[in-house]
Each structure stands twice: as structure tokens, then as C-alpha cells.
GUZA-897114 format. One record per residue (C-alpha): x, y, z; residue number from 1. Coordinates in Angstrom, 1 decimal. Layout:
BEGIN
+--------+--------+--------+------+
:   east :  north :     up : resi :
+--------+--------+--------+------+
:      X :      Y :      Z :  NUM :
...
+--------+--------+--------+------+
% end
This chain:
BEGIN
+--------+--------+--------+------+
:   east :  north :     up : resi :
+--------+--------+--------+------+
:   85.6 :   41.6 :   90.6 :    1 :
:   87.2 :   45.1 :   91.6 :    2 :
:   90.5 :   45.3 :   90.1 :    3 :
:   91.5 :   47.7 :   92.5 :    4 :
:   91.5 :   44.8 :   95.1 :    5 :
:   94.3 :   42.7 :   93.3 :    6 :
:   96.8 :   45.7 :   93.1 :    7 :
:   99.5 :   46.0 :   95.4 :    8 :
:   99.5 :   48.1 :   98.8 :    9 :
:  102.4 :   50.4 :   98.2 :   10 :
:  103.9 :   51.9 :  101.4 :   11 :
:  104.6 :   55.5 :  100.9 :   12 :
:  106.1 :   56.5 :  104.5 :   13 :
:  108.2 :   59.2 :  104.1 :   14 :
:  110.4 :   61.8 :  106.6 :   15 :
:  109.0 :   62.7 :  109.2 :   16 :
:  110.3 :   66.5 :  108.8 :   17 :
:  108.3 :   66.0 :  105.3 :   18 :
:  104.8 :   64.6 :  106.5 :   19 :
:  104.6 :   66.9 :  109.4 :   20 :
:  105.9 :   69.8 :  107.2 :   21 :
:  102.5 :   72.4 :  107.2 :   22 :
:  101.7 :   74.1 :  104.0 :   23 :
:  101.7 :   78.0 :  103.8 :   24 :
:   98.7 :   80.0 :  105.1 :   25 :
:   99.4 :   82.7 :  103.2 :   26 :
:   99.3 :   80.7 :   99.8 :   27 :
:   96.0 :   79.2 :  101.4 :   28 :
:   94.1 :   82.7 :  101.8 :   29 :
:   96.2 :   83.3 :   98.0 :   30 :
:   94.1 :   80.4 :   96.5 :   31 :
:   90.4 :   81.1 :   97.8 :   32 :
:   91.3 :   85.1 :   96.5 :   33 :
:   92.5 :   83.9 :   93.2 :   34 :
:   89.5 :   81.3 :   93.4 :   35 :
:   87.3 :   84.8 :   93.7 :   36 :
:   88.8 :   86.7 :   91.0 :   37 :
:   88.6 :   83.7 :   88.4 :   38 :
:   84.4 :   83.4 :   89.2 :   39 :
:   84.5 :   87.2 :   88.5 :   40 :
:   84.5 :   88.9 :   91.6 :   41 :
:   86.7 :   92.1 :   92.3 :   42 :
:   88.8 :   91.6 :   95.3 :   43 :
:   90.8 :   94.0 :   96.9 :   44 :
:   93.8 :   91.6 :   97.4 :   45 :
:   96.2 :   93.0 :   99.5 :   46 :
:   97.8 :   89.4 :  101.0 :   47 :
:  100.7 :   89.5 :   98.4 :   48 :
:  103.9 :   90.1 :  100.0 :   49 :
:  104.9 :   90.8 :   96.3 :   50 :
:  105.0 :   94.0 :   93.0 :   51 :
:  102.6 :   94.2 :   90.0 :   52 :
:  105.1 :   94.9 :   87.6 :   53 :
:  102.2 :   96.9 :   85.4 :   54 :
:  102.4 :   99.1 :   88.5 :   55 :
:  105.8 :   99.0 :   90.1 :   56 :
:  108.4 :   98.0 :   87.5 :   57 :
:  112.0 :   97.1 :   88.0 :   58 :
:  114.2 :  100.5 :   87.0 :   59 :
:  114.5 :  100.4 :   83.5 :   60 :
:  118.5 :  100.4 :   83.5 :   61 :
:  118.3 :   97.1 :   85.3 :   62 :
:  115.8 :   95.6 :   82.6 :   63 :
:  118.2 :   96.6 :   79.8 :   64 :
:  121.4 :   95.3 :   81.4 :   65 :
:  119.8 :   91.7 :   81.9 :   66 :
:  118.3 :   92.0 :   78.1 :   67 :
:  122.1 :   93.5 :   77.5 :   68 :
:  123.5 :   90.3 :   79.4 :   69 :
:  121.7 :   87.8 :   77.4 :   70 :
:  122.4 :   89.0 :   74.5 :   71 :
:  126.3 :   88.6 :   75.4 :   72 :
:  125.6 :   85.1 :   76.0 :   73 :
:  125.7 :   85.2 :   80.1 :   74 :
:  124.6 :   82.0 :   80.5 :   75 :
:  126.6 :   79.4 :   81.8 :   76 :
:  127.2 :   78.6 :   85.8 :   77 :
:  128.1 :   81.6 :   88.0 :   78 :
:  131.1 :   80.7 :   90.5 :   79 :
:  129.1 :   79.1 :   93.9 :   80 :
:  129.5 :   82.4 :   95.8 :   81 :
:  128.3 :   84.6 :   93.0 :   82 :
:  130.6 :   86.3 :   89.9 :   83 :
:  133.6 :   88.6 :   92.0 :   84 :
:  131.9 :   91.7 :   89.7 :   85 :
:  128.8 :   91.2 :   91.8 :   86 :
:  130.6 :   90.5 :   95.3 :   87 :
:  132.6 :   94.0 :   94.6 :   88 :
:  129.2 :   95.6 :   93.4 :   89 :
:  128.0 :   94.8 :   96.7 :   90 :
:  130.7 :   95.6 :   98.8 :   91 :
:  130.5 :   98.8 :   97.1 :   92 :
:  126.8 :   99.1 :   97.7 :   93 :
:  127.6 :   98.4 :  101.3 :   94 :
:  129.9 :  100.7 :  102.0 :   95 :
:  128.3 :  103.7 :  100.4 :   96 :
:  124.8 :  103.5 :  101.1 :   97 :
:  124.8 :  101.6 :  105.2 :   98 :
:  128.8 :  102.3 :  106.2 :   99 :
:  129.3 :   98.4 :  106.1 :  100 :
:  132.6 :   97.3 :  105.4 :  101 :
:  133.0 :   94.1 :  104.1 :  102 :
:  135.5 :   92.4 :  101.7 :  103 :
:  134.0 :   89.6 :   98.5 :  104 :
:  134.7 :   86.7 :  100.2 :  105 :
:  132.4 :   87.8 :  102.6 :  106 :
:  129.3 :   88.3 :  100.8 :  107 :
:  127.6 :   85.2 :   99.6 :  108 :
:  125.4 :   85.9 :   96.3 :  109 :
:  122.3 :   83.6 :   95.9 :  110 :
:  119.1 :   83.1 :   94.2 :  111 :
:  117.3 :   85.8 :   96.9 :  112 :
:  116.8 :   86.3 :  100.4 :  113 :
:  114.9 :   82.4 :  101.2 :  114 :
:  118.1 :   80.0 :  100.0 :  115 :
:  120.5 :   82.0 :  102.5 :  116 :
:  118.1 :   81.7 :  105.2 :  117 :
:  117.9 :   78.2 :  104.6 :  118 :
:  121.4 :   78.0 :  104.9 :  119 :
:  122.0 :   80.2 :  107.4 :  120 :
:  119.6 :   77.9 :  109.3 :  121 :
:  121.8 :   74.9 :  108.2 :  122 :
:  124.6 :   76.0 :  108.9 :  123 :
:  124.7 :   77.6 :  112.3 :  124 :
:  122.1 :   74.8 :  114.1 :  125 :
:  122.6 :   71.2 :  114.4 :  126 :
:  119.5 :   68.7 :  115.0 :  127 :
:  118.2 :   69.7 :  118.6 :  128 :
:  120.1 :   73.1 :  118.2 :  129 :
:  117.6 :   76.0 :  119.4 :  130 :
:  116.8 :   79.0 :  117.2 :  131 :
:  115.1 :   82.2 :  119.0 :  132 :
:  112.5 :   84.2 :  117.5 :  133 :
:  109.7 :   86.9 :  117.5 :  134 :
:  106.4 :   86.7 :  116.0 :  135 :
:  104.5 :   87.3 :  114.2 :  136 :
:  107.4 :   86.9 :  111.6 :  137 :
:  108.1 :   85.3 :  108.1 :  138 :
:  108.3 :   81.6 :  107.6 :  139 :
:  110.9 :   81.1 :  110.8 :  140 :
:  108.8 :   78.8 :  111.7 :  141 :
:  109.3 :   76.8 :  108.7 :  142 :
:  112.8 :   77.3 :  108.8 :  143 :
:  112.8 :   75.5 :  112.3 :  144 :
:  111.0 :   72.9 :  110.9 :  145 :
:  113.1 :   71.6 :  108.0 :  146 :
:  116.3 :   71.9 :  109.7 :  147 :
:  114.7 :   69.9 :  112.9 :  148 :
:  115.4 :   72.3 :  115.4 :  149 :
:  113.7 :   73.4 :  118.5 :  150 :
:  112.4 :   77.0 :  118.1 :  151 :
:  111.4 :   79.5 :  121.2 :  152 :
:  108.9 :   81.9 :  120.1 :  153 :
:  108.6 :   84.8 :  121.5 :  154 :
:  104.9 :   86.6 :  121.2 :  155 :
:  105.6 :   90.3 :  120.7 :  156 :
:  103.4 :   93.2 :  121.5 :  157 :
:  102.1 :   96.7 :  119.7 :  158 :
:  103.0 :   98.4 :  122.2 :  159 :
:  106.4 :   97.8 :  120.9 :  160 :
:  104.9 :   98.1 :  117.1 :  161 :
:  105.4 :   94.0 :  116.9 :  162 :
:  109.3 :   94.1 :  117.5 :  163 :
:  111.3 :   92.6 :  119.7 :  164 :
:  113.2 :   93.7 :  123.1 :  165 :
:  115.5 :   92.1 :  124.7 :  166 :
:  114.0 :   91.8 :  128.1 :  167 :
:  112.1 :   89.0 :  126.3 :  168 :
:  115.2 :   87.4 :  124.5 :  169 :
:  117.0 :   87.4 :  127.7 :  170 :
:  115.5 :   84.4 :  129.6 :  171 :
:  116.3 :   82.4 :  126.7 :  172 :
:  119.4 :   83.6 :  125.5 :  173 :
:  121.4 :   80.9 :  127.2 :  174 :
:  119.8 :   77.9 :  125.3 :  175 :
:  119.9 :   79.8 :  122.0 :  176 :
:  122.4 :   79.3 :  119.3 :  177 :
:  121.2 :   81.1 :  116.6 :  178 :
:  118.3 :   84.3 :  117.1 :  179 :
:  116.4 :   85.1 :  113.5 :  180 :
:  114.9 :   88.7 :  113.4 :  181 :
:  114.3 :   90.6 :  110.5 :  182 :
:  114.1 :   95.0 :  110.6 :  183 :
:  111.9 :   96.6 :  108.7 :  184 :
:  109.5 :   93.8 :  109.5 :  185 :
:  107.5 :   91.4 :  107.7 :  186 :
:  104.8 :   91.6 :  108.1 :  187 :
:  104.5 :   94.3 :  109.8 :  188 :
:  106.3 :   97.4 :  108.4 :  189 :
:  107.6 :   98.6 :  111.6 :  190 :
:  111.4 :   98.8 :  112.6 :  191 :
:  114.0 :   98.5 :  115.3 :  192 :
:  114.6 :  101.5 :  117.5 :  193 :
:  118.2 :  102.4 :  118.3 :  194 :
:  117.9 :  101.7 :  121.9 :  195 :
:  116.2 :   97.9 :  121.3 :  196 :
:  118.2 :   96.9 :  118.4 :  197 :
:  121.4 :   97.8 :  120.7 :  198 :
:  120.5 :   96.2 :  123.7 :  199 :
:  120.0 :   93.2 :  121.9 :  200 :
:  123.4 :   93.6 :  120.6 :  201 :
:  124.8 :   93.8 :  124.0 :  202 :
:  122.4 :   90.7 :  124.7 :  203 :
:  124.5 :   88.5 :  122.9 :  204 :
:  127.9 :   90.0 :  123.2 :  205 :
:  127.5 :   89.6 :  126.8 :  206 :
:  126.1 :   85.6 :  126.4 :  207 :
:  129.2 :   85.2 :  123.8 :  208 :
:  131.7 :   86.7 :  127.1 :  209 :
:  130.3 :   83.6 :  128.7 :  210 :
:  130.6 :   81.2 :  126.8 :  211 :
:  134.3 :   81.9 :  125.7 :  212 :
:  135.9 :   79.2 :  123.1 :  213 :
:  134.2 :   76.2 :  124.8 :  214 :
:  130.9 :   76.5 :  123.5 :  215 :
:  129.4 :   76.9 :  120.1 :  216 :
:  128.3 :   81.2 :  119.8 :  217 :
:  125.1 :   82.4 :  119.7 :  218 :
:  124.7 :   84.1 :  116.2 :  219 :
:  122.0 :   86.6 :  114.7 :  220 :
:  120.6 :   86.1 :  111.8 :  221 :
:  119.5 :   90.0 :  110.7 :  222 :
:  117.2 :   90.0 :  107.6 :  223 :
:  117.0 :   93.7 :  106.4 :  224 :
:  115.7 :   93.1 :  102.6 :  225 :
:  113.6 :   96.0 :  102.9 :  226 :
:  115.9 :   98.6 :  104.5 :  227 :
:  115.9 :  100.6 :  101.7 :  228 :
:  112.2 :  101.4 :  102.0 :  229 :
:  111.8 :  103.4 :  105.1 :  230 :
:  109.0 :  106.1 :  105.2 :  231 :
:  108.9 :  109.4 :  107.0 :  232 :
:  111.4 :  110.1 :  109.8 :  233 :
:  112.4 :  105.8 :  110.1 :  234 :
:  115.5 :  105.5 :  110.1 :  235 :
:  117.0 :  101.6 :  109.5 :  236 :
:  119.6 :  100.7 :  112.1 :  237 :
:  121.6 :   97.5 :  112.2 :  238 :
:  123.7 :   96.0 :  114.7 :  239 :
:  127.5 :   96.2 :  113.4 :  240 :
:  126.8 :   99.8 :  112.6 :  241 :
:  125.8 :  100.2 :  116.5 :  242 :
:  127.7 :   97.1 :  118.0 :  243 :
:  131.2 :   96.6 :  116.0 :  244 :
:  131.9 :   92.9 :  118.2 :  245 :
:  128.8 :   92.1 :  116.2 :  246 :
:  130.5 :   91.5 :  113.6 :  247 :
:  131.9 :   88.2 :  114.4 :  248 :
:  128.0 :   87.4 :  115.2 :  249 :
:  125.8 :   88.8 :  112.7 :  250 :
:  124.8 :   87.0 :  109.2 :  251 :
:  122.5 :   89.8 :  107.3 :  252 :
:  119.8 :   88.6 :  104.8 :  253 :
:  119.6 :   91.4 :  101.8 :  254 :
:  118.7 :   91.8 :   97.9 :  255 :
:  117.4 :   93.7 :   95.0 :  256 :
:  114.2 :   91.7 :   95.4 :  257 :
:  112.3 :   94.5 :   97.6 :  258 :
:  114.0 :   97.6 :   97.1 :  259 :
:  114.1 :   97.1 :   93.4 :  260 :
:  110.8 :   95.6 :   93.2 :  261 :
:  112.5 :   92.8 :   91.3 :  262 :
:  110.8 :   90.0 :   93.4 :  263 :
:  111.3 :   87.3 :   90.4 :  264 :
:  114.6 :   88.4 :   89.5 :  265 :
:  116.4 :   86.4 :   92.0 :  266 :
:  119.6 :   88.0 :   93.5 :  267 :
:  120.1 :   88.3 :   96.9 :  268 :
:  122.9 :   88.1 :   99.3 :  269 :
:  124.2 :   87.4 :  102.3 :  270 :
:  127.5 :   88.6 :  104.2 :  271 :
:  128.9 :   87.9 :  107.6 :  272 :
:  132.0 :   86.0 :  109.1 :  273 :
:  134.0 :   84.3 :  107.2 :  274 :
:  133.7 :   80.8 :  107.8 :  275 :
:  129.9 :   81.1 :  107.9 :  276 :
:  129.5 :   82.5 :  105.0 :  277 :
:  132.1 :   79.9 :  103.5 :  278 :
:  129.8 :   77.1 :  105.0 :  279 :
:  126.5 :   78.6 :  103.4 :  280 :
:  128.4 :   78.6 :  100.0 :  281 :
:  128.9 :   74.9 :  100.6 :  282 :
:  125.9 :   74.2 :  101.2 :  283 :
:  124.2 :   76.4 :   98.7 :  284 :
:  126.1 :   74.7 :   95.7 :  285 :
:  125.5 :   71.2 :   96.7 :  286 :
:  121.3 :   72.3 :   95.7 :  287 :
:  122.2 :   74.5 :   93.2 :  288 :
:  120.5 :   77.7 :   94.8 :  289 :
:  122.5 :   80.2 :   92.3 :  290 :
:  121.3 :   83.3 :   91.2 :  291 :
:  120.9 :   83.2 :   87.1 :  292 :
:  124.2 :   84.3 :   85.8 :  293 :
:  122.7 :   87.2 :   83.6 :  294 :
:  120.7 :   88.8 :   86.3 :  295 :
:  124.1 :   88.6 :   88.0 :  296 :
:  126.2 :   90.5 :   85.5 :  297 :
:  123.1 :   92.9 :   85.1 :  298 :
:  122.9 :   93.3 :   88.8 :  299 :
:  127.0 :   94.3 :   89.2 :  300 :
:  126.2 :   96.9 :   86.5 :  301 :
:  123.3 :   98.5 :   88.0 :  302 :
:  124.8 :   98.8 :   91.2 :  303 :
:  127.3 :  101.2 :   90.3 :  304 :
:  124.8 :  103.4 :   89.0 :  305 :
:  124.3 :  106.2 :   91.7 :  306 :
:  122.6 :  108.3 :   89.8 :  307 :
:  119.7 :  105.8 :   89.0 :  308 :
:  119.7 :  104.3 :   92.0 :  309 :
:  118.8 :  107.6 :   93.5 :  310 :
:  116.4 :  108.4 :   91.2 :  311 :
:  114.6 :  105.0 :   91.4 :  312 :
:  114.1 :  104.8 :   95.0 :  313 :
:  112.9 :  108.6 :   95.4 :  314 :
:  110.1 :  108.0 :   93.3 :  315 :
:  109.6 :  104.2 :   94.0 :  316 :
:  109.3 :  104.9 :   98.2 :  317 :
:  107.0 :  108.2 :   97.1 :  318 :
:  104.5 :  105.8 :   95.2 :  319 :
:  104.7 :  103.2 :   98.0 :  320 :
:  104.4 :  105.9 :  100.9 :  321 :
:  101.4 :  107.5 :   99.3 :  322 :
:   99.6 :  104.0 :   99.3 :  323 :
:  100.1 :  103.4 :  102.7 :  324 :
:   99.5 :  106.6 :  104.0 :  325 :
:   96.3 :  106.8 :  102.0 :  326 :
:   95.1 :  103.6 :  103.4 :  327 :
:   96.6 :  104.4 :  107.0 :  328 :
:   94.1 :  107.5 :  107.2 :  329 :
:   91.3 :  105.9 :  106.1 :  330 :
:   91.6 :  103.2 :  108.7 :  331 :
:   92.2 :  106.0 :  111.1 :  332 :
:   88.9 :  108.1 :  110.0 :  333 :
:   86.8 :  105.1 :  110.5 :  334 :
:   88.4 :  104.3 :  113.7 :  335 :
:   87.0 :  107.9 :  114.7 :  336 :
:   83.6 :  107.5 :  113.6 :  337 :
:   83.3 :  104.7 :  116.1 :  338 :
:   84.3 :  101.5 :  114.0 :  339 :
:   86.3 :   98.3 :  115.9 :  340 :
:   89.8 :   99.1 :  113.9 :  341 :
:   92.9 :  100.9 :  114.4 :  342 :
:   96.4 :  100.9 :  112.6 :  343 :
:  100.2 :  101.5 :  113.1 :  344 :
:  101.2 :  104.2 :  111.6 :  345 :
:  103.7 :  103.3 :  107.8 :  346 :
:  107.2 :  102.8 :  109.5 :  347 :
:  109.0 :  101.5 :  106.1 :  348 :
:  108.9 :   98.0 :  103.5 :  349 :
:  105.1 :   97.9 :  101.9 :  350 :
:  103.3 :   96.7 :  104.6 :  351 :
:  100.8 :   98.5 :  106.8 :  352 :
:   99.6 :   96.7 :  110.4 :  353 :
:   95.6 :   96.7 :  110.7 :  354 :
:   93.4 :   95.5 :  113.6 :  355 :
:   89.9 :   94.6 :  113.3 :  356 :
:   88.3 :   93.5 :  116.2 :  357 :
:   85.2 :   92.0 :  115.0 :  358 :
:   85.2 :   88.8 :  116.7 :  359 :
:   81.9 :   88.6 :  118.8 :  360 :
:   79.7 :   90.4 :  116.2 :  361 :
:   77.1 :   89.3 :  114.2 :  362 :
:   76.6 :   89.6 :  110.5 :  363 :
:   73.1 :   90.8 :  109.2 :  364 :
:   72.0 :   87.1 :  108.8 :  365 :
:   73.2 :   86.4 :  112.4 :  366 :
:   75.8 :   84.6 :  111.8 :  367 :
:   78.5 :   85.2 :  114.5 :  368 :
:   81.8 :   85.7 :  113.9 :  369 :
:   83.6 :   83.2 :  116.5 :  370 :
:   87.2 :   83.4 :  115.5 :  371 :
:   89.6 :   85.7 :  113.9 :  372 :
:   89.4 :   83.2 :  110.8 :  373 :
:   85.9 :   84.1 :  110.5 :  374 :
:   86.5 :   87.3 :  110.5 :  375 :
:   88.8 :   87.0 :  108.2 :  376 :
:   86.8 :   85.3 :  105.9 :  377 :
:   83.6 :   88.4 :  106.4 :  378 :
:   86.1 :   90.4 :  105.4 :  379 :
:   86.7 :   88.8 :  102.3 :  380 :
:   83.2 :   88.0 :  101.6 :  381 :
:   81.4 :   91.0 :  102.3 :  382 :
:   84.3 :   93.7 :  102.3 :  383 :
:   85.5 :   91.9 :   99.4 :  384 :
:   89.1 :   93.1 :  100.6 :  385 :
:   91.8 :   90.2 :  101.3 :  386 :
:   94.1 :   91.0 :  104.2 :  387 :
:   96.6 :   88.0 :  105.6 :  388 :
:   96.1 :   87.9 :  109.8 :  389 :
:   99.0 :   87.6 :  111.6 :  390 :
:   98.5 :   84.2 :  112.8 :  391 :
:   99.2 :   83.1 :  109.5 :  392 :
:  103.1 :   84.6 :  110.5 :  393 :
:  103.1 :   82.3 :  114.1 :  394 :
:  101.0 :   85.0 :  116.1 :  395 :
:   98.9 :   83.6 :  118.3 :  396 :
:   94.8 :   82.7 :  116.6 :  397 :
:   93.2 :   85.0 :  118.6 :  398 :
:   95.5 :   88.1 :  117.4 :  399 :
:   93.0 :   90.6 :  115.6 :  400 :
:   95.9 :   92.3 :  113.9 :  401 :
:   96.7 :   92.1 :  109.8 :  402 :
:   98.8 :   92.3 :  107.5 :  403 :
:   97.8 :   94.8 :  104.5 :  404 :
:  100.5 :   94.8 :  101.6 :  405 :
:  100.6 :   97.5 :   99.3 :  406 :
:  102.5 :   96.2 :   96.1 :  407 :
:   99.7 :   95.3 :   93.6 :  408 :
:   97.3 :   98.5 :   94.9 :  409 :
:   96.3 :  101.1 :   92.5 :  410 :
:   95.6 :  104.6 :   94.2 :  411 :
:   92.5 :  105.1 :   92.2 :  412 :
:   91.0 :  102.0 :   93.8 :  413 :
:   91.5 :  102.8 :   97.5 :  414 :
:   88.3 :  105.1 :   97.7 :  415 :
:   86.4 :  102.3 :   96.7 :  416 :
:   88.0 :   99.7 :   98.9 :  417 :
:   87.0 :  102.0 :  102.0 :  418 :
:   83.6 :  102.4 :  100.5 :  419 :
:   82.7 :   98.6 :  100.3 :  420 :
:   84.7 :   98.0 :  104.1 :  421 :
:   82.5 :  100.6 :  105.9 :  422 :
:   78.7 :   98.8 :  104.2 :  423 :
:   80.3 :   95.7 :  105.5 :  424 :
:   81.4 :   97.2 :  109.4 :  425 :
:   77.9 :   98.7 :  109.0 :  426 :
:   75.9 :   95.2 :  108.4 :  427 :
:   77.2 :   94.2 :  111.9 :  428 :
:   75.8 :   94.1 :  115.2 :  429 :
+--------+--------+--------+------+
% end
């Protein structure tokens, strides 16, 4: 007899949220590449959204104050909103390097930029509550999800470099109670202009006008946790800078996590009204999203270093710049030589925007390639270079533009990358 067949069925029904929850694509495409590497083949793996710290490291005056904080025995629970040393750090931080002004009870410290979106998400949206935003962007999607809210998407354009205006915000505005975008752009690398960042401002002063004290605000959620890292002439604007009413509206995302390269240190913060941010702290310290208490201390003490800071981003956006430049001409050169690609030029974070648009061609054994996933897939195969597509963001599956991230790339490898991409372009039809 099968003993399988006397035990028990066990029902295992759980949420609904949960089972219809879908897993990452970008950890998908991240587990065939690692898949690759481990049978021995060298990929080009540009998908991670992430540092090699063999490459870039965090600055070395941050390293030694969290080894320094250790040591001192920094290791017991922070306060909920983060220790007041690193809330005064910050408003410091702020108010030297953007002009912000904001007091320590209005900056929320947590363990980086994803539990504060969470609970921005939480906080401002009830069940049925509708969220507005572009893509292709990161994980709002997910966001939506897990809070059980109804999400517009807005499908944006290069002809706008991928950002939002708010001509296309505008027909929604009305049902919206929260709108998520996020300058400089991820994935993309390309920022808000001065003209479309403030006319989305003025977007939802006007809506607020409206809706007066009856009616619950429509709020912005503004992720800029890669300002620092603009290239070239970019400038990063943000909207209480250009809009000061915004201020009652606006929740900003931000961290050490990009523009440190310290992506596994885990400190980020948020700051915004008052009671929001008071409602995010609730919220954060019921699921214990604190940032480590060491990495705290070590984080107030390195943010009152000018003098390094300066030094660290000069040569850290240099190294960065040069690897998407590099990479930016050489999709440009083989664009001129005839070849189905183009590219946005670097605008700022590590990210470079690449379109291949292969679908409809035929590799040398005739296989076609159908879909933007199989192209996708050539690319890997045959280019061996590994490049996230930006439906894997919520763009539509038909979109032939990339992401191409720039945090684990060694210079001395990008001639060969463009040597193996052009055999493969060539071995199509």
C-alpha cells in the first residue's frame, strides 16, 4: 500500500494578497546569470541594480566609524525614528547640500529606502485607495499589491527620456490619493526637468484647492536616492525646492545606500509632514524595520564630514560617469554602422537606457526571435551580456528598451563586451 494515501490532506489556503503576490523579474533574469557564471561561463552582468565593493567601496571614513561604533558597543535598539544624532546629521545634510529645511521629528530613519516606501504606501492609502504612477519604474507595482490598492499606470515615453508629465497625470488626478515617482530614475537614469517636475507640483496643489478639508489629500511620494549621482550638466530638482505648498504634500525617499555605494549598509530615511512621518514610525516599529544601531552612529559621524564627502562623490560619480559614457558611445558607434540599437544619453544614478530592436530577426540557426523575452534571452546567450528589459519594471512586453547598470562593471572589460555584442548583431538576419 502507498503510505502517501493514508496521510492527511492539509489545506494550505492562504491570503489572497500572498498567493497572487508575483515574484521579481529581475531576481528571475539574476538566477539564470548566476546559473551561467556557476557552469563557467563569463557573463557580462549588467542587471544588478547594486555595487561590487571590490570595485566601488563604501568611503573609508564610513567603514572605520561603523568598525569604531562596534567597538563602543552600539548595539542595542535605536529609538523607532532613528538616534536624534542621525536625525540632526540629516537635517544638516539637507539643508547644506539640497536647501531643504526640515526639523528631526521630521525625518524618519529606517533600514533603507524599501521599508519607508512600504510605509509610505501604508500609511497614506487605505484598501481600494488609488496610487498613480509611471512606468517603467521600481517595484510600485508591488507596492500596490501588498497594500491592496488599485494602481493607475501610466506608460511613459522616450521622447520624454521615460519620465513623467503631467498632461498624463492630469486625467487621473482626481481619483488619486497618493502619486509614487522617483528622479533620477530607476531604471532608467534620466531625470525630471524644471518645467515637468513643477507642473506636476502645481498638478496637485491645484487638486488639493479642491478638495479643501473634506477629502483625504493627494500626496507625492518623491524617491530621489540617487540625487547625488547626476552626470554632466543634470541638474536634480525636487518639488518643495520649486513648489514651497509642497511641503504639506511631499514624502521624499533618500539614503546612503546609492550615493555611498553602501547598498548593504542599511540607512535610509524619509522626511515629510509631520503626522505622516509620525504614522510611518508607527508602523515601522511594529515590524521592526530599524536601521542597525552602529551603522547609525557611524552614519551621523560621517555626515558631518564635508570634506570627505566631497572628496568621495568627486571621484565616485567620475568612475561611474566614465562607465556609462564608455558604454553610451559604443552603443552609439554601432548604432552608426547600421545596427537595430540606440541609447539615451547618461543623465545621472548608474543606469544607462538601451534599445535593441531585434524582435523579428532570425538567429543563424533560424530561430526567430518572436518576443522581447527572446531577445532578451539571445542576448544573453550569444552576446553573453545580461541586461534587465523594462517590462520587468511594469513597461509594457513589447517595449525593446533596457536597463544597463553599471555598478559591478570593470572598465577594462567593456571593449570586450562590445566585441562579443557586435559577432552576435552580426549572426542575425
Amino acid at each position: 500500500m502507498d503510505i502517501s494515501l493514508l496521510e492527511p490532506i492539509i489545506n494550505q489556503r492562504v491570503s489572497e494578497m500572498s498567493e497572487n503576490l508575483i515574484g521579481s523579474e529581475i531576481i528571475k533574469l539574476a538566477g539564470e546569470v548566476k546559473a551561467k557564471i556557476a557552469a563557467g561561463e563569463k557573463i557580462h552582468n549588467l542587471t544588478i541594480g547594486d555595487f561590487d565593493p571590490s570595485i566601488f567601496p563604501i568611503p573609508k571614513e564610513l567603514k572605520d566609524e561603523i568598525i569604531k561604533a562596534y567597538q563602543n558597543n552600539e548595539t542595542n535598539y535605536p529609538a523607532a525614528n532613528g538616534i536624534p544624532e542621525l536625525r540632526e546629521a540629516v537635517a544638516r545634510f539637507l539643508h547644506t547640500r539640497e536647501g531643504l529645511e526640515y526639523n528631526t521629528d521630521q525625518i524618519l530613519i529606517s533600514g533603507g529606502a524599501r521599508p519607508l516606501i512600504y510605509a509610505v504606501y501604508q500609511t497614506i492609502l487605505d484598501p481600494g485607495d488609488t496610487v498613480l504612477f509611471p512606468v517603467p519604474s521600481w517595484n510600485n507595482n508591488h507596492y500596490a499589491h501588498l497594500t491592496r490598492t488599485k494602481a493607475i499606470v501610466i506608460e511613459t515615453s522616450v521622447e520624454n527620456n521615460f519620465m513623467p508629465k503631467a498632461l498624463e497625470l492630469k486625467p487621473f488626478i482626481s481619483e488619486a490619493n497618493l502619486i509614487a515617482v522617483c528622479s533620477p530614475l530607476n531604471p532608467t537614469g534620466t531625470t525630471f526637468s524644471q518645467n515637468d517636475l513643477t507642473e506636476i507640483c502645481d498638478l496637485i496643489i491645484e487638486e488639493n484647492k479642491k478638495r479643501g478639508d473634506t477629502k483625504k489629500p493627494v500626496y507625492l511620494l518623491y524617491d530621489q536616492i540617487y540625487w547625488t549621482l547626476t552626470h554632466g550638466e543634470t541638474r536634480h530638482f525636487d518639488p518643495v525646492s520649486l513648489r514651497p505648498n509642497m511641503k504639506n504634500y511631499t514624502i521624499y525617499i533618500d539614503g546612503i545606500s546609492k550615493a555611498f555605494a553602501a547598498t548593504g549598509v542599511r540607512v535610509g530615511w524619509a522626511f515629510g509632514p509631520q503626522k505622516v512621518i509620525d504614522k510611518m514610525r508607527s508602523i515601522l516599529s511594529h515590524i521592526g524595520a530599524w536601521s542597525p544601531k552602529a551603522e547609525q552612529v557611524a552614519t551621523a559621524q560621517y555626515l558631518d564630514n564635508d570634506d570627505a564627502i566631497d572628496e568621495y562623490l568627486f571621484s565616485f560619480k567620475n568612475e561611474i560617469n566614465n562607465r556609462l559614457t564608455q558604454l553610451y558611445k559604443g552603443i552609439i558607434n554601432l548604432k552608426n554602422e547600421g545596427y537595430d540599437i540606440d541609447a539615451i544619453a547618461p543623465q545621472a544614478a548608474i543606469y544607462l537606457t538601451v534599445k535593441f530592436d531585434l524582435v523579428g530577426k532570425k538567429t543563424a540557426s533560424g530561430k526567430a526571435l518572436n518576443t522581447t523575452a527572446d531577445v532578451t534571452q539571445y542576448l544573453l546567450d550569444e552576446a553573453k551580456l545580461a541586461i534587465v528589459p523594462f517590462y520587468a519594471f511594469g513597461a509594457d512586453n513589447k517595449s525593446p528598451w533596457y536597463r544597463l547598470s553599471v555598478g559591478t562593471t570593470k572598465t577594462e572589460s567593456i571593449d570586450e563586451l562590445f566585441n562579443q555584442l557586435k559577432q552576435a548583431l552580426n549572426n542575425l538576419s
